[in-house]
C-alpha positions, 0 to 999 in steps of 0.5 A: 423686636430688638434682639437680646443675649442672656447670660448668668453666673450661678454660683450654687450648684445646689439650686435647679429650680431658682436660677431659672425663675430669675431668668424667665423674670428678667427676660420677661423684663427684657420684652417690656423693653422690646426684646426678644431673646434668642439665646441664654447662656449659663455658667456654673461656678463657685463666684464670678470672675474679677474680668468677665463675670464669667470664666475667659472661655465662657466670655469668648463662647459669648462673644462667638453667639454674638458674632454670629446672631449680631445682637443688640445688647448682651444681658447678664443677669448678675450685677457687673462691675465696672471692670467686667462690663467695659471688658465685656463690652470690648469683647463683644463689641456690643452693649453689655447691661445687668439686670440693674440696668433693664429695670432702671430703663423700663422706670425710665420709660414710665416715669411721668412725674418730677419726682421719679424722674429725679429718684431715677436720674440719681440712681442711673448717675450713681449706677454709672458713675465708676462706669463713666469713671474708669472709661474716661480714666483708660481714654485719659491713660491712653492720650496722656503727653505729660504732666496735667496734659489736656486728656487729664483735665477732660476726665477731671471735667468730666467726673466734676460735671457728675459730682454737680449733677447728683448734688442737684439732684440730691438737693432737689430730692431733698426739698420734696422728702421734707414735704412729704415728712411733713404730710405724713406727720399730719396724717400720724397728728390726725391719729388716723393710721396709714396703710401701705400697699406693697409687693411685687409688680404686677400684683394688682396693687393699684387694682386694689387701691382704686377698688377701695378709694374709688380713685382712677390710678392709671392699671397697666399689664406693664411692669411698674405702672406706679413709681411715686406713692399716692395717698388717699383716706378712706372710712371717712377719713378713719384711714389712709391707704397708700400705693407704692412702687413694685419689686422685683426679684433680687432687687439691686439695695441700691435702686430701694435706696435711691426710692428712699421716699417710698421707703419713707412710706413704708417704714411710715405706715402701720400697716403693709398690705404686702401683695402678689399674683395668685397664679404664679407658680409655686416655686416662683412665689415662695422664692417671691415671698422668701425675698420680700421677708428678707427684705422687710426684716432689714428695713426693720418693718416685717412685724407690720405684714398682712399678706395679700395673694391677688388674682384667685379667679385666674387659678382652680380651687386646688391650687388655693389649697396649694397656696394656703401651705405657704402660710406654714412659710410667713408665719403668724402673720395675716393671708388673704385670699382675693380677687379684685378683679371680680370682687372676690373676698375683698370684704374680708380684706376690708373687715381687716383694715377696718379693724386696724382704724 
């Protein structure tokens, strides 16, 4: 396996416990795509620093571990500026990536279909754009001979190609949400309502959706095995249900919005099945279920909840009890308990979204 480094700047020194739950998440990522990571390296202070991210001293600490095990990237779970990774990068002299980066290339390597191709492309170009830009800015500054000299008319090129790139992109986008709106308006005229099937990845959110449509969606241990929406009705038609794209911890807001159409799903539905693994540890899933909240309430859709806590046969009786105590977290709105796997209480599931139709 590929090597990597992980670092991370936490700014509060109050938490020991969250900071090393987002750690094991993106280095669980970090295996997806083939690496091993063999060191991490954390920093406590107030906020990261405008050069490095972490302070000078931390930076060339780092750059001392990657001297010597000569890895092939260096991770920050914190998300970069364009200025902290090209002078991280300079440092090292080895490829820097933030947590942004790893989850938009394990969509890259799952991505099959036209559509979320073009929602990754578009948001790789904009997550790299002041990236490319201020690389090229400093090669430009560098080679400058005079007014308009050929240095200046390359970065000019350069940033041009980019604007194009994303207008297509955008455009073609654009031509496909419009057909979208259009089947989900039929839908709503149909007077059926639509389901939504939401959450984390690798909660068995496409497990669910084949068991209740009868449909063979491809199911991976891989994280994020779903990056385009699929409708299909139930109850005779009665009722839609949709699966959608998964998340992940701190979800960067720029990747949820450059998936606006899953988005549209979302915001469309009347009802979102919002799931998650059972067996998780407790800390781990209320920090899930605090952030999908806060996420939902922004979108504005957090009155449409019903929660779902998948994969109960992995976990001992105690441990659902455990699991009931979050109820007291989500409020009024409605759990489930399941397994879909070995068809535990999918029926009363099932009663619920039959009530909804």
């Amino acid at each position: 396996m590929r090597k990597a480094i992980l670092c991370m700047v936490k700014t509060d020194i109050h938490d020991h416990v969250a900071y090393l739950v987002k750690l094991r998440e993106l280095e669980k990522l970090l295996t997806t795509l083939g690496y091993n990571t063999i060191k991490k390296i954390v920093q406590s202070r107030l906020k990261p620093t405008v050069n490095y991210c972490v302070g000078k001293g931390k930076a060339y600490e780092i750059k001392d571990a990657v001297d010597k095990n000569k890895p092939d990237i260096v991770v920050f779970y914190n998300i970069l500026t364009s200025k902290q990774r090209y002078n991280l990068e300079k440092l090292f002299g080895a490829p820097v990536y933030d947590r942004y980066d790893v989850v938009l290339e394990i969509f890259k390597e799952a991505a099959t279909d036209k559509l979320s191709k073009l929602q990754i492309e578009l948001a790789s170009i904009e997550k790299e754009f002041p990236y490319v830009k201020l690389r090229a800015s400093m090669k430009y500054l560098r080679h400058k001979a005079g007014f308009r000299g050929p240095g200046e008319y390359a970065y000019h090129k350069t940033i041009s190609a980019l604007h194009k790139r994303i207008k297509r992109i955008r455009g073609e986008i654009e031509k496909i949400k419009k057909r979208k709106k259009m089947q989900i308006d039929r839908i709503k005229e149909m007077g059926a309502p639509i389901v939504c099937i939401s959450g984390y990845y690798n909660a068995g959110k496409t497990s669910l959706f084949n068991e209740l449509t009868g449909c063979r969606k491809p199911v991976s241990d891989m994280p994020f095995t779903t990056l385009s929406s699929k409708y299909s009705s139930i109850f005779n038609g009665n009722l839609y249900l949709v699966d959608t794209i998964g998340f992940v911890l701190d979800q960067d807001p720029r990747l949820i919005q450059s998936f606006e159409l899953n988005l549209m799903d979302i915001r469309s539905s009347n009802r979102l099945l919002v799931m998650f693994d059972a067996s998780d540890r407790r800390e781990v899933l209320k920090l899930k279920v605090d952030m999908l909240l806060r996420m939902y309430r922004e979108i504005g859709v957090d009155d449409k909840i019903t929660f779902v806590f998948n994969k109960i046969d992995k976990i001992k009786e105690r441990r659902i009890e455990e699991l009931k105590k979050i109820e007291s977290f989500v409020g009024d709105k409605p759990v489930f308990y399941i397994s879909v796997r070995q068809d535990m209480n999918v029926e009363e599931l099932v009663k619920h979204l039959k009530d909804l139709s």
